[in-house]
C-alpha positions as CSV (number, residue, x, y, z in Angstrom):
1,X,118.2,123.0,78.6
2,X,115.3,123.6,80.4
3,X,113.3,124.9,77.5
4,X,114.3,121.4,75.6
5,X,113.2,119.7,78.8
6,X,109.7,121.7,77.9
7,X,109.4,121.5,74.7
8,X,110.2,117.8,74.4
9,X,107.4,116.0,72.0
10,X,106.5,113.1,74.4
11,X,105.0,115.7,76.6
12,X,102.0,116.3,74.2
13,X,101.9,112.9,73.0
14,X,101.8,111.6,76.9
15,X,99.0,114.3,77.6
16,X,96.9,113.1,74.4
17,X,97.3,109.2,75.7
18,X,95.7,110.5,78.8
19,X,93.4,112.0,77.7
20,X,92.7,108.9,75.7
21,X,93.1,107.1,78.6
22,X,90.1,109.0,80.9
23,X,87.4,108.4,77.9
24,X,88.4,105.1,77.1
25,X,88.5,104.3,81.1
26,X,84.7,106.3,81.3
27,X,83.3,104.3,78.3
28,X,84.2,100.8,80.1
29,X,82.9,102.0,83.5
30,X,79.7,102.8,81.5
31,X,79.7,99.8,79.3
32,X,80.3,97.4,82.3
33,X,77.5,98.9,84.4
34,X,75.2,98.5,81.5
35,X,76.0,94.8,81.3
36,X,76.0,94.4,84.8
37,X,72.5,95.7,85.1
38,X,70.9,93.4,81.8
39,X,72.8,89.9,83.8
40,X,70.2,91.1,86.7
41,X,67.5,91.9,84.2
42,X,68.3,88.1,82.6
43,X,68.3,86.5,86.1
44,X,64.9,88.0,86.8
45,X,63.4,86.7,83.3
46,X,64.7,83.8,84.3
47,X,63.5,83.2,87.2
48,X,59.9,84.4,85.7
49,X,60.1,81.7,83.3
50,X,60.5,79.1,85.6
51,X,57.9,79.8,88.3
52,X,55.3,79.8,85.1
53,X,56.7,76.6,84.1
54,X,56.5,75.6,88.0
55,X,53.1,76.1,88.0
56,X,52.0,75.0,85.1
57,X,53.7,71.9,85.6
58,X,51.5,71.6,88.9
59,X,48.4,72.5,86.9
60,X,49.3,69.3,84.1
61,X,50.1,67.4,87.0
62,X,46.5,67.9,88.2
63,X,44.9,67.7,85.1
64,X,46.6,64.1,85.0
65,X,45.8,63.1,88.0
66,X,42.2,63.2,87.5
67,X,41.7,65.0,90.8
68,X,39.6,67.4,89.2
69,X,36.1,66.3,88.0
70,X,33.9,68.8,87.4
71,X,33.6,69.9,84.0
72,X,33.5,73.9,84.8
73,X,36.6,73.4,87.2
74,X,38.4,71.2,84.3
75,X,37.8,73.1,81.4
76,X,39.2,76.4,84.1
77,X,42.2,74.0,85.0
78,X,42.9,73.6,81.0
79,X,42.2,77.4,80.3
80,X,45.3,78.1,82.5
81,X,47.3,75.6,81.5
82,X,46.9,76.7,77.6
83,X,47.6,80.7,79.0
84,X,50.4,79.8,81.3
85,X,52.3,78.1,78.1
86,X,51.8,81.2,76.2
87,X,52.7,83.4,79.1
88,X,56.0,81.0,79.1
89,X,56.2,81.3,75.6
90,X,55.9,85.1,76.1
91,X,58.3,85.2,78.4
92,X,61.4,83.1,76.8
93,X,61.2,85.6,74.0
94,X,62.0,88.0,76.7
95,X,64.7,86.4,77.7
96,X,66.3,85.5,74.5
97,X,66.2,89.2,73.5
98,X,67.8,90.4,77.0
99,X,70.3,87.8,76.4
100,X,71.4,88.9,73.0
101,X,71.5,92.7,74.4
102,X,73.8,90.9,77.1
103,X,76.4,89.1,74.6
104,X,76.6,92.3,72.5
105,X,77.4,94.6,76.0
106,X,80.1,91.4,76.6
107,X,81.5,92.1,73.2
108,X,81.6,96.3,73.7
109,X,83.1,96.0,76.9
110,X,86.0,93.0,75.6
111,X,86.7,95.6,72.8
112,X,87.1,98.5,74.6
113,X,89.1,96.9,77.5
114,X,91.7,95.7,74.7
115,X,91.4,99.3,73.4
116,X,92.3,101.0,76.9
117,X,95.3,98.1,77.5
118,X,96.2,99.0,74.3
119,X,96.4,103.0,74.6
120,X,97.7,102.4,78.7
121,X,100.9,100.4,76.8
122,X,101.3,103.2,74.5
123,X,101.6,106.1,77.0
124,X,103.8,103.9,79.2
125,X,106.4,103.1,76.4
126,X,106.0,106.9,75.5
127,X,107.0,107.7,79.6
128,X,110.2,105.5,79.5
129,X,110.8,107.2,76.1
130,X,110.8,110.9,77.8
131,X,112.2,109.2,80.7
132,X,115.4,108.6,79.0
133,X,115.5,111.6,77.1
134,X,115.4,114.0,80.1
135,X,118.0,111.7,81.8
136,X,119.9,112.6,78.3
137,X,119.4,116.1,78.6
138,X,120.2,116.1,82.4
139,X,123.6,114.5,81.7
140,X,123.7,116.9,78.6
141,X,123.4,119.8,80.9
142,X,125.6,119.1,83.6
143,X,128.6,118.5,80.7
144,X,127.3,122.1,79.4
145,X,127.1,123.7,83.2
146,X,130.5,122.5,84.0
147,X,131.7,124.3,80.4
148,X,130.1,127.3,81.3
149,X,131.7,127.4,84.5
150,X,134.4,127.5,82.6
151,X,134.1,129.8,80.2
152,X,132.6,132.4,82.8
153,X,135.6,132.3,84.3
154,X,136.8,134.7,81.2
155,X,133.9,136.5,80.7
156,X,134.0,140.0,81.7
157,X,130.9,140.0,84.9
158,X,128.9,143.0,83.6
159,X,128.8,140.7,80.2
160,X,127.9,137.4,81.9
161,X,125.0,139.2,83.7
162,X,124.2,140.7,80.9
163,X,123.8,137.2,79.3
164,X,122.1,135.5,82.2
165,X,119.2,138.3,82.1
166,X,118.7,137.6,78.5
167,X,119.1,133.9,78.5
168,X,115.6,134.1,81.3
169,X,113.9,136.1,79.1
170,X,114.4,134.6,75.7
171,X,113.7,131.1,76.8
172,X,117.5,129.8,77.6
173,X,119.1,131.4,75.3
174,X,120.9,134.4,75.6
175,X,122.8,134.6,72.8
176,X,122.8,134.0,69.2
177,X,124.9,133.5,66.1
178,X,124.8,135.8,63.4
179,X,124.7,133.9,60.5
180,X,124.7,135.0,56.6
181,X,123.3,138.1,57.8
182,X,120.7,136.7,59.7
183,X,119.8,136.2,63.7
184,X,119.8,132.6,64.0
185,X,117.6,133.5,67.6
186,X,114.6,134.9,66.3
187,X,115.3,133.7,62.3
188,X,115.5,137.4,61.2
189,X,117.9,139.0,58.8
190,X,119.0,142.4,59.9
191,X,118.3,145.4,57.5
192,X,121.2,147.5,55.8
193,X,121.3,149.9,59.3
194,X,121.3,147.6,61.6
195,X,124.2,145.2,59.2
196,X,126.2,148.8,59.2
197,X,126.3,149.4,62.8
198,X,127.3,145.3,63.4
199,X,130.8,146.0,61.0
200,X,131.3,149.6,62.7
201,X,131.2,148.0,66.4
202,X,134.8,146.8,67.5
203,X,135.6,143.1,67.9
204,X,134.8,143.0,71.2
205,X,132.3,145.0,71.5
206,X,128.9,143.4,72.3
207,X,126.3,143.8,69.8
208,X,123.0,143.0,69.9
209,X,120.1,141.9,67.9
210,X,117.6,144.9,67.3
211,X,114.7,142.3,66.9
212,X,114.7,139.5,69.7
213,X,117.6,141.7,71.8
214,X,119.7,138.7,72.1
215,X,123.6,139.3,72.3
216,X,124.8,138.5,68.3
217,X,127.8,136.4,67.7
218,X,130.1,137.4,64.9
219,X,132.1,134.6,63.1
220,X,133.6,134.7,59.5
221,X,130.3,133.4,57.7
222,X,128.2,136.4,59.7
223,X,128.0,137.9,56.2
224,X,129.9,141.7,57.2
């Protein structure tokens, strides 16, 4: 049982989610900082664009006003104005291209937090599924204990420790059926020698598989 409760599927496929899981999680972090950082870099072209609209606003205002009246300080006064609104010009394009990076890191980071909800659901349907099998195999187990107990109880000792030892070292199981000639522990059919010495051992004797050393079972389909 406990080499099932090893070897059970969901264990890889939990592990992979995971693994999924950590990248997906890291890419996010990554994508969200990135986005973060471009709404400060928008703010700060923003805020560029409206202090040159401030003061060129101030400068038209001037102009207007008729305040200024000599020709040299006028035609200075309309020079600024003119590079101000290509300055502003200048920097609007800015913006608009920080804004665009913006909307597509808005888009990355909307995919890949549906991709990590989407891989996080995954692994926790594949939890409750391993969940329920080990509660399976538990229950399985403790029906299999409490036959064991059992049939111990008719076992010879020297036998039953002899089966214990080989059940630890052969992952759980300590003995196998010999079936059409073959081992069904290690999936090896036993040559002509070994098949001899099988139908010369007395029927309860304890044989034993020369391959994986497991104890072999004899029944009428064993193939002696």
């Amino acid at each position: 049982m406990e080499h099932k409760r090893k070897t059970l599927p969901e264990h890889a496929e939990i592990e992979r989610l995971g693994s999924d899981v950590t990248q997906l999680r890291d890419l996010l972090v990554a994508a969200q900082t990135e986005e973060s950082d471009t709404a400060r870099e928008q703010t700060k072209a923003e805020q560029d664009v409206d202090q040159v609209r401030k003061r060129a606003v101030r400068d038209q205002e001037r102009l207007d006003s008729g305040a200024v009246s000599s020709p040299k300080d006028l035609e200075n006064l309309q020079r600024e104005i003119a590079s101000l609104a290509k300055r502003q010009s200048d920097l609007e394009d800015v913006v608009l291209e920080v804004m665009e990076r913006r909307e597509g890191l808005q888009e990355r980071v909307q995919e890949l937090t549906g991709r990590l909800e989407s891989v996080q659901a995954k692994a926790g349907e594949s939890e409750e599924r391993r969940s329920t099998v080990l509660q399976g195999i538990d229950a399985e187990g403790s029906t299999v204990v409490k036959e064991r107990e059992i049939i111990a109880g008719s076992v010879p000792a020297d036998l039953l420790k002899l089966y214990d030892k080989l059940r630890g070292q052969s992952g759980g199981v300590g003995a196998a059926r010999l079936y059409q000639k073959r081992c069904e522990g290690c999936r090896l059919e036993l040559n002509i020698t070994e098949l001899n010495e099988v139908r010369a051992a007395a029927a309860d004797e304890v044989v034993r598989c020369e391959n994986c050393r497991r104890i072999l079972v004899r029944t009428p389909e064993s193939g002696l």
